[in-house]
N, C-alpha and C positions, 0 to 999 in steps of 0.2 A: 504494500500500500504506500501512497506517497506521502510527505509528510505535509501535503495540505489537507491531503482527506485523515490525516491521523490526528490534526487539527483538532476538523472540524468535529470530529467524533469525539474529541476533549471537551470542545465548547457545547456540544450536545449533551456529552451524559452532565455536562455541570446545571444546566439550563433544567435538565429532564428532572436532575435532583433536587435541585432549587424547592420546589415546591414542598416533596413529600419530607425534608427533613425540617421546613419550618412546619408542617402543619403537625407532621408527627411528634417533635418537643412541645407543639402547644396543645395535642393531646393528653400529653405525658402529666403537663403542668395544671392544664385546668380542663378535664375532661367534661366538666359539666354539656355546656351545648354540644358536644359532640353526644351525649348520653341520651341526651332530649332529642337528639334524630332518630338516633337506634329504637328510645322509644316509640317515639311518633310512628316509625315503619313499622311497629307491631313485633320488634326481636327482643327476646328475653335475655336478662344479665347487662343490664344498658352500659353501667359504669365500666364491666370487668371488658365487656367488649371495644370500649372507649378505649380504653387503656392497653390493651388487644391490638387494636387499630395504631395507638399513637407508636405501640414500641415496633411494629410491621413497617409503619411508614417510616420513622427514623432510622431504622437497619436498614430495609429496603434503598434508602433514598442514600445515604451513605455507601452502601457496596456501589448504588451505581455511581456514584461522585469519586470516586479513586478506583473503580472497575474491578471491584471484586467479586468473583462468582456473579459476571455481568450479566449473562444468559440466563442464567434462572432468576438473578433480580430480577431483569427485564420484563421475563414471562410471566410473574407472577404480579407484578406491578401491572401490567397488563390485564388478567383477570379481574385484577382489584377495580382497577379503572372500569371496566365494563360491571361488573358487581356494583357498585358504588354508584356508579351513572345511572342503571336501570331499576336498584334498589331506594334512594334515596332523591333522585332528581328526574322521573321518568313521570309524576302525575303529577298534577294540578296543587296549589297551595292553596287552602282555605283557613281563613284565622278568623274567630266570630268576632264583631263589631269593629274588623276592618275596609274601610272605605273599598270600593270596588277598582278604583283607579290605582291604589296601594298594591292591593291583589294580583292586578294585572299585572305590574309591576314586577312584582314578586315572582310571579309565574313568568314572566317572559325570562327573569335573570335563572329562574332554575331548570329552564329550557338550555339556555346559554350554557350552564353547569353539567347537566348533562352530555350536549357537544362534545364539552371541553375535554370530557374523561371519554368518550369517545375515541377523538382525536388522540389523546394525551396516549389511549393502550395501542395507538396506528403506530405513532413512534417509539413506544417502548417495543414491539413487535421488530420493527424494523433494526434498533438497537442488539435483539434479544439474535436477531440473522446475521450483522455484520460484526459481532462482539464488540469489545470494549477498544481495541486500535494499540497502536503500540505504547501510546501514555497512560499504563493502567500498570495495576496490581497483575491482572490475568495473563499478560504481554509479559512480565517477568516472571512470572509460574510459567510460560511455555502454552498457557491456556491455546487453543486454535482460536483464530480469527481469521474471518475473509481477508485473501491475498492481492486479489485480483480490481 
């Protein structure tokens, strides 16, 4: 591989991890609203799975940010993303005695969320095929990554 595309595979997995190692420390730290979704969606053990979630996202999102065991991060960061997107941001948001212009509001940005983790499991997928690149953990364990 060249060392533009070994880059650009740097600045990806750093971009890709970005998110899931802040959300999963602010899991870790104050799981409350993340407990109130798990509720809301009707899954039992709200807190333990909060906390479940925040310590997944932070390992997860760390192996990919220094490319360790980048492939099955990727892939299982992947499920998660489709899991997450179609469990939590796939219907409608109704809250009693909130304005309808609020709601809609609401609903369109967890439409957008939804997308997002869509998208988000297209590139981790894509990641999870070409591995982590030569500026990784994986790359000096001898891990295989695409050559070509």
């Amino acid at each position: 591989m060249s060392n533009t595309t070994n880059v650009a595979i740097l600045v990806a997995r750093i971009l890709l991890s970005f998110m899931f190692i802040m959300s999963g420390f602010g899991k870790l730290t104050d799981p409350a609203a993340t407990a109130g979704m798990i509720t809301g969606a009707g899954l039992p053990a709200a807190t333990a799975l909060a906390y479940l979630a925040g310590a997944f996202e932070l390992l997860a999102g760390i192996a990919v940010l220094v490319g360790f065991q980048t492939k099955i991060a990727a892939i299982l960061l992947a499920l998660f993303c489709v899991f997450t997107g179609l469990v939590f941001h796939s219907g409608t948001v109704a809250i009693e005695g909130w304005p309808d212009a609020a709601l809609g509001w609401i609903n369109t940005l967890n439409m957008i969320m939804m997308m997002k983790n869509i998208t988000l499991a297209g590139g981790y997928l894509l990641l999870a095929t070409v591995g982590a690149g030569a500026y990784s953990i994986d790359a000096r364990r001898g891990v295989n990554t695409v050559t070509a």
